[in-house]
C-alpha positions in Angstrom: 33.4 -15.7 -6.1 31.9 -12.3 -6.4 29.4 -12.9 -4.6 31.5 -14.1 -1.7 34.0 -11.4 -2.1 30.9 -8.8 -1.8 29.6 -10.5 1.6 32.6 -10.3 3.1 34.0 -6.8 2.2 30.4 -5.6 3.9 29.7 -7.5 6.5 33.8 -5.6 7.1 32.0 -2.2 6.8 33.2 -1.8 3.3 30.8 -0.6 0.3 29.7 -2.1 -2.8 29.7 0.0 -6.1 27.2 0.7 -9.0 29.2 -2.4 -11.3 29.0 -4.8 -8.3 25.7 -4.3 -7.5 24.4 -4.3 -11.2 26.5 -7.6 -12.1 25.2 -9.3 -8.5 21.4 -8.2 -9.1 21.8 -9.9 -12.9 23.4 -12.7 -12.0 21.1 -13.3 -8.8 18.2 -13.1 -11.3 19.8 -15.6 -13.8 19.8 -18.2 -10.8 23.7 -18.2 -10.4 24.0 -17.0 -7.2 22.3 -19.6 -4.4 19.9 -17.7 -1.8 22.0 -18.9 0.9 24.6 -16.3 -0.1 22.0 -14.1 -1.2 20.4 -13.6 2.6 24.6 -13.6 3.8 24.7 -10.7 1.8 21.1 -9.1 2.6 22.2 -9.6 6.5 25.0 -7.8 5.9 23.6 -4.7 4.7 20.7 -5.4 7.0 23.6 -4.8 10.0 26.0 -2.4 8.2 23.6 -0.4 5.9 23.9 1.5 2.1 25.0 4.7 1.9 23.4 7.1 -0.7 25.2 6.0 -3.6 24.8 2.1 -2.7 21.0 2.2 -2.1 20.6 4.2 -5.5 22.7 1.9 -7.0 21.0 -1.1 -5.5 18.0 0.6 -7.1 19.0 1.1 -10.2 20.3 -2.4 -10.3 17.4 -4.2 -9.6 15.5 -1.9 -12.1 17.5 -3.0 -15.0 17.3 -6.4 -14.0 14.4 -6.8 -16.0 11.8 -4.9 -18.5 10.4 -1.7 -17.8 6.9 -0.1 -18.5 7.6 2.1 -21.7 4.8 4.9 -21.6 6.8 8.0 -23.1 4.8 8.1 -26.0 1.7 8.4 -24.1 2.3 12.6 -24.2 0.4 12.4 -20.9 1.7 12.8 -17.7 2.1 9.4 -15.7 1.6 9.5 -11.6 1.2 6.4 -9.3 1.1 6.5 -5.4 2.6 4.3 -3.0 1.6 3.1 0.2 3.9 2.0 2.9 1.0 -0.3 4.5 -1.9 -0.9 6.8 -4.8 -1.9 8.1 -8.0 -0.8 6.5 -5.8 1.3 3.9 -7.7 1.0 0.6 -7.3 4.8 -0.9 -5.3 3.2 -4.0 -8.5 1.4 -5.6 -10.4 4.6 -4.6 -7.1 7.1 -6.4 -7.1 4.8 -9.5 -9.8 5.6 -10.8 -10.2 8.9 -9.5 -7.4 10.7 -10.7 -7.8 8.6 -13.7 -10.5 10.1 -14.7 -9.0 13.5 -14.8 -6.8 12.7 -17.2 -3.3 11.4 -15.4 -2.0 8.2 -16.5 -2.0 6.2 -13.4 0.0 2.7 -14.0 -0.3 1.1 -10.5 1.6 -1.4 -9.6 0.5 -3.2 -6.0 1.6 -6.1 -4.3 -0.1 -8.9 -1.8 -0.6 -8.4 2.0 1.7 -9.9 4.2 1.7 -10.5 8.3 -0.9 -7.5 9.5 -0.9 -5.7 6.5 -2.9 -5.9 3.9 -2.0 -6.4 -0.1 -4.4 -4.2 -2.7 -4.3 -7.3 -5.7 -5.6 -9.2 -3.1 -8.5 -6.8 -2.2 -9.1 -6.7 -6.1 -9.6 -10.2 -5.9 -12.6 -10.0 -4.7 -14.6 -8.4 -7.5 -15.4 -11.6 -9.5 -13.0 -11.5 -12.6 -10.9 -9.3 -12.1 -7.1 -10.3 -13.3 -4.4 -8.5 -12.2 -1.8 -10.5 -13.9 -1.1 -8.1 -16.7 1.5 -8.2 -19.5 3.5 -5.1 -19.8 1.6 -4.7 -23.0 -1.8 -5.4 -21.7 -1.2 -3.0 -19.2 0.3 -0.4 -22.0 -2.9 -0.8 -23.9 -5.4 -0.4 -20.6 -3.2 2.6 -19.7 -3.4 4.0 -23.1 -7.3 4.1 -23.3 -8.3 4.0 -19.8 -5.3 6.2 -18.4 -4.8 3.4 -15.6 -3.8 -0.8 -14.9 -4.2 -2.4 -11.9 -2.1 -4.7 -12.0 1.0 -7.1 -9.7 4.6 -7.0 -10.1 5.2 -9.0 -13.0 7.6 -11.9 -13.6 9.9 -9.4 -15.7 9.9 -6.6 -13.7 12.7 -5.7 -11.4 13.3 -9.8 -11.2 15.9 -9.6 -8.8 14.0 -7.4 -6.8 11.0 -10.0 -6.6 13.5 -12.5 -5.2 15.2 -10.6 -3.0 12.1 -9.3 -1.0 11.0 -13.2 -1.0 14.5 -13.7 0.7 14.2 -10.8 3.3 11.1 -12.1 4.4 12.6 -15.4 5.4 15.4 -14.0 6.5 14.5 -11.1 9.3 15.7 -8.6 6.8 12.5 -6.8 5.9 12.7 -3.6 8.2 16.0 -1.8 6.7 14.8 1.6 5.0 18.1 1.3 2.1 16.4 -2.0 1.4 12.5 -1.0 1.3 13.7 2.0 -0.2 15.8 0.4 -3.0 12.5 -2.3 -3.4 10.0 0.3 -3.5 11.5 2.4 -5.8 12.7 -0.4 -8.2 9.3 -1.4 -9.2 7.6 2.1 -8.9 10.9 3.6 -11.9 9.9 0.3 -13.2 6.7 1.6 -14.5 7.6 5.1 -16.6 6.7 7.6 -14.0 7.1 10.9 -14.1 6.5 11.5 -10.6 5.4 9.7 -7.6 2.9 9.9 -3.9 4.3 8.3 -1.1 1.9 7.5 1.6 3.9 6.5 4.3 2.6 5.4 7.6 3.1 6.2 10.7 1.8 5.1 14.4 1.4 1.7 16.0 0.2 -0.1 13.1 3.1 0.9 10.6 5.5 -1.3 8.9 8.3 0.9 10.4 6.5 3.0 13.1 9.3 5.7 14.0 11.3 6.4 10.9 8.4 7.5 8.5 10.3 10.9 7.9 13.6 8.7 6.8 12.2 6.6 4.8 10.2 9.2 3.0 13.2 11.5 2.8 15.7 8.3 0.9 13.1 7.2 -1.5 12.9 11.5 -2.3 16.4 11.2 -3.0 16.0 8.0 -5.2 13.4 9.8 -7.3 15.4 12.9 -7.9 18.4 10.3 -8.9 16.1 8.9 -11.5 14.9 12.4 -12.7 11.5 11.5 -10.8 9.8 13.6 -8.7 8.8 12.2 -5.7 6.2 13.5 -2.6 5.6 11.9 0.8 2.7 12.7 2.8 3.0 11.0 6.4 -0.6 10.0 7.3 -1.7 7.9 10.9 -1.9 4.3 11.5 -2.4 4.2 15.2 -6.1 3.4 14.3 -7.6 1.6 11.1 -8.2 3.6 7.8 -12.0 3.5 7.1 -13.8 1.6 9.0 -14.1 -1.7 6.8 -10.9 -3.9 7.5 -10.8 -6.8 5.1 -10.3 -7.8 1.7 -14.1 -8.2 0.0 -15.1 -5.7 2.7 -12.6 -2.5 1.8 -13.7 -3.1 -1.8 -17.3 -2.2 -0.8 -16.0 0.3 1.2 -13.7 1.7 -2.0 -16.6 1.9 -3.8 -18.6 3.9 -1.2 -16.3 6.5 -1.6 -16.2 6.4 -5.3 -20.0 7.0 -5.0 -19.7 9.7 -2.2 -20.0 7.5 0.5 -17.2 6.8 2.4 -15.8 7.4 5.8 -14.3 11.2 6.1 -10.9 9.8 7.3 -10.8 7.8 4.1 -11.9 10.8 2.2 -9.4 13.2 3.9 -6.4 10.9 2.7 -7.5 10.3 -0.8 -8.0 13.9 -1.1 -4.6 14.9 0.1 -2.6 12.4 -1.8 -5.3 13.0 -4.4 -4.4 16.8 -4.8 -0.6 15.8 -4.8 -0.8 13.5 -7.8 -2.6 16.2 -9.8 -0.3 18.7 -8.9 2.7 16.5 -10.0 0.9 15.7 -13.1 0.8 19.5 -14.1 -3.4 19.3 -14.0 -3.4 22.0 -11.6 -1.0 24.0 -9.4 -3.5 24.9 -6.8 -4.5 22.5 -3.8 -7.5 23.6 -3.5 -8.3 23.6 -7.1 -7.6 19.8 -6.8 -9.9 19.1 -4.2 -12.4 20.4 -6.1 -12.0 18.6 -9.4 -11.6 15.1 -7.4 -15.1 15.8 -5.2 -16.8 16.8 -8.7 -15.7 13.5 -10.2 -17.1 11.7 -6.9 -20.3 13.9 -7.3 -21.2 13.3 -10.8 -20.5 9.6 -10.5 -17.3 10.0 -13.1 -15.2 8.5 -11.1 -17.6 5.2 -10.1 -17.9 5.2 -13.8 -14.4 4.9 -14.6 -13.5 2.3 -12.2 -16.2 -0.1 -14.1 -14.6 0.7 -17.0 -11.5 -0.3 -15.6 -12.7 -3.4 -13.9 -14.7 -4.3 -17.1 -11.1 -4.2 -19.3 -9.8 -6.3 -16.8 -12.0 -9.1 -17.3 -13.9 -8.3 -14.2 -18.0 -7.7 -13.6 -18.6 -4.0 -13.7 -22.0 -4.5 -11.6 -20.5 -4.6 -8.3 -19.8 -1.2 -8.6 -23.6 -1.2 -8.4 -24.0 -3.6 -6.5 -21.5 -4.4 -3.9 -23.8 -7.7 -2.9 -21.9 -9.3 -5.4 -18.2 -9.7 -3.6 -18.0 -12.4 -1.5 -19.8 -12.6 1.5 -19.8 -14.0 5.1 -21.3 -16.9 6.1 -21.7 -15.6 9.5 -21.7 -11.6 11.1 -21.8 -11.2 14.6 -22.1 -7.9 16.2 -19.4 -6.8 19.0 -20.4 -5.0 21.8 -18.4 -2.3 24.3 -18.3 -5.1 27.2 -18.2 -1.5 30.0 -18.9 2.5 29.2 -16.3 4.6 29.1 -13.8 6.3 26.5 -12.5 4.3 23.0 -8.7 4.7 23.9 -7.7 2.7 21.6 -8.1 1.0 18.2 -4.8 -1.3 17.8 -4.2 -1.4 13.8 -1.9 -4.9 14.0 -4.5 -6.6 16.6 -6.8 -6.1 13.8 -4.8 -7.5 11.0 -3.6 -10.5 13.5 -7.5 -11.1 13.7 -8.1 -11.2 10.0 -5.4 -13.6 9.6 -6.8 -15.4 12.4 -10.4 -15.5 10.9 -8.6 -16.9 7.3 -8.3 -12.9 5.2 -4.5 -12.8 5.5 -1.5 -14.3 4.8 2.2 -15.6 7.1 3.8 -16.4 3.7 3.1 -15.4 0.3 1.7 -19.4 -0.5 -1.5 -18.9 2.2 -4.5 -19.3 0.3 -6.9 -16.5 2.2 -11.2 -16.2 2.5 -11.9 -12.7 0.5 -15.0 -12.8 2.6 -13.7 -11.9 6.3 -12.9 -8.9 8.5 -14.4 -6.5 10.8 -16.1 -3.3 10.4 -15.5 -1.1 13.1 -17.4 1.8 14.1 -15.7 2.7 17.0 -13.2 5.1 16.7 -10.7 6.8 19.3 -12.4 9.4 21.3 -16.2 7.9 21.2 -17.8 7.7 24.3 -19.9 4.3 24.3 -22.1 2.9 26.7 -21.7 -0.7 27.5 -23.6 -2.9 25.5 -23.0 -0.6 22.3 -22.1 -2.2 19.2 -18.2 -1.2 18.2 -17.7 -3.3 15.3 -19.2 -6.2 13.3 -17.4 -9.4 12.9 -17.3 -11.2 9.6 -16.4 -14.9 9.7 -16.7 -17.9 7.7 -18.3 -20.3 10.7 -18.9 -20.3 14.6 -15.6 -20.5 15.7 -14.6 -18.1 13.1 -17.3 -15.4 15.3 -15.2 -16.4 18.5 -11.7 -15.7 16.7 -13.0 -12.5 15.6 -14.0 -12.1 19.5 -11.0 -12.5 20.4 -9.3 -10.4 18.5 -11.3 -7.3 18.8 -11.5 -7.2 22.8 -7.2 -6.9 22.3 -7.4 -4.4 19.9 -10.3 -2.1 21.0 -9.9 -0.5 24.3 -12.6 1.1 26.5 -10.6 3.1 29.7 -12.1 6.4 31.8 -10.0 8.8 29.9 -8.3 8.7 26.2 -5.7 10.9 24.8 -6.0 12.3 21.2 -4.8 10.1 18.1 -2.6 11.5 16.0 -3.1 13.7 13.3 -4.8 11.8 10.0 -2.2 14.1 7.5 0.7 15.6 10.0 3.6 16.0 7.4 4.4 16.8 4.1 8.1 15.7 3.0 9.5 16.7 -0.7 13.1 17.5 -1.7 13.1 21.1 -0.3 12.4 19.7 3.3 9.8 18.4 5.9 6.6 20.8 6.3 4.4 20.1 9.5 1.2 20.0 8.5 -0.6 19.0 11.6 1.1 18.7 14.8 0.1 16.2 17.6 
């Protein structure tokens, strides 16, 4: 009956307390509540929404609905960072390692890519080996002598947050901030932090393209609930991150930049969310400072390094890291060309993650089986004049009509027009618990 009771006092307008919640999220988890009542209830809040106290007790419900990550006696200072998804967004397998290998215990916790974004375990899939399915103390060990795991949301971790976000998904309930909030946050308290780097999207191409600032600002509050400190940088995703978009095809692209090589958009980000992460860890209290210590690990090759280490502990083949030749590769690649001159106007983030779903590299439910190989790398970025007949991008497929699909998708998302106004800013706002700073304006 309680869950019942609970459906109908908020589909009323009514709220649900800390005990309700905590006793629903357990009992959900044991299998005693059917989903049918579940997604009632989800729709509910979905419509009516959680104040405050209800998403922080949603929160902590679903966090203590399983195990958590016990790192305390690490004496080290233990950061992850958090990205609200995209297309072409790879910066946590470059930040792993990175910050890493500075000393910060980074236990990152990532999920799959679903619709047009895409998932980071599935980009780690791609480096032959590698397991991400990591016991709570397999991943304690790795973060103990590495400083970092890379690893998925396990069975025991906020359970009844794993089934829930299953439910939403099926349910048209994805796009609430409480619940994203109360998800996020469940797994990210779930893994010993003491603090936490939001990267949270905005533009075209985001998961929730308007209310970046919002939903920054309630998982801010969450943290501070949860005596964890929590910053939110609000970068673009009108346009790709990178230029690789693709799962086999951002790893090589990671590991560019781990080597010194990578795009300057995707450097600019890993930077700036970089810099946070050591601030919050205490390593340094000056930005600048931290900029410099992250490009000196690049520089040296300390960071590359690292991240063999890390894939080597993870039962993965450390030579790709030299050799990128060794992730899997396309059958076919196709160049695509700017079919008139004129101005890139526009880059269109989810045409590109429709196309890599199209060509087989993404997911419409979590039980697709996806080809690591595909994607595009494009070029072409907002603002470039090109002539016609210039290559833009370059298509990746697995076969001939794969090519075509690839076609397809890239005259929707890339745009040539005679004039094209300015994308947004790559790092515009900075959002902590003291308020909103404007970092770059549009």
């Amino acid at each position: 009956m309680l869950a019942l009771r609970l459906i109908e006092r908020k589909r009323d307008g009514g709220r649900i307390d800390a005990g309700e919640w905590r006793a629903l999220a357990n009992a959900y988890a044991a299998g005693h509540i059917p989903d049918y009542q579940m997604a009632a209830l989800l729709m509910a809040c979905f419509l009516r929404g959680l104040d405050r106290a209800e998403t922080n007790a949603l929160t902590d419900a679903m966090l203590r609905s399983g195990e958590t990550l016990d790192l305390s006696e690490l004496g080290r200072p233990r950061i992850d960072k958090h990205s609200t998804g995209g297309v072409g967004d790879k910066v946590s397998i470059v930040l792993a390692p990175l910050i890493a290998s500075l000393g910060v215990a980074v236990p990152m916790m990532s999920g799959r890519g679903l619709g047009h974004t895409g998932g980071t375990l599935d980009k780690l899939d791609s480096i032959p080996g590698f397991d991400t399915h990591l016991s709570l103390d397999t991943a304690k060990q790795l973060i103990g002598t590495l400083n970092a795991a890379l690893m998925g949301q396990t069975s025991t971790i906020a359970p009844a947050d794993r089934k829930m976000y299953a439910l939403r998904d099926a349910t048209g309930t994805v796009e609430s901030i409480p619940l994203i909030a109360a998800s996020i946050m469940s797994k990210k308290l779930a893994e010993g932090l003491t603090g936490l780097v939001l990267d949270v999207k905005r533009g075209s191409g985001a998961f929730l393209p308007t209310m970046g600032i919002e939903l920054a600002q309630m998982m801010i509050e969450i943290g501070a609930d949860h005596d964890c400190p929590v910053v939110a940088l609000l970068t673009a995703m009108d346009r790709p991150l990178g230029r690789a978009c693709g799962n086999a095809l951002e790893v090589e692209e990671a590991i560019l930049a781990l080597r010194g090589e990578g795009p300057p958009d995707l450097m600019r980000v890993t930077y700036a969310l970089g810099a946070e992460m050591l601030v919050l860890a205490g390593v340094t209290r000056d930005y600048d400072d931290a900029h410099r210590q992250m490009e000196r690990q690049i520089g040296t090759g300390h960071a590359a390094e690292h991240f063999q280490r890390i894939i080597e502990a993870q039962g993965g083949n450390p030579a790709v890291v030299d050799d990128p030749a060794i992730l899997p590769q396309a059958a076919e690649v196709e160049l695509f060309s700017a079919p008139r001159r004129g101005f890139v106007s526009r880059v269109e983030p989810r045409a590109i993650g429709r196309g890599i779903i199209a060509l087989g590299g993404g997911r419409t439910t979590m039980e697709d089986r996806i080809d690591l190989s595909v994607g595009f790398v494009i070029t072409a970025r907002p603002g470039d004049w090109v002539e016609q007949g210039e290559p833009l991008a370059t298509i990746f497929a697995k076969d001939r009509p794969g090519v075509e699909q690839g076609r397809a998708a890239l005259r929707t998302a890339i745009l040539i027009a005679d004039e094209a106004d300015p994308p947004l800013p790559l790092v515009s706002h900075r959002v902590t618990a003291a308020g909103v700073e404007v970092l770059e304006s549009a």
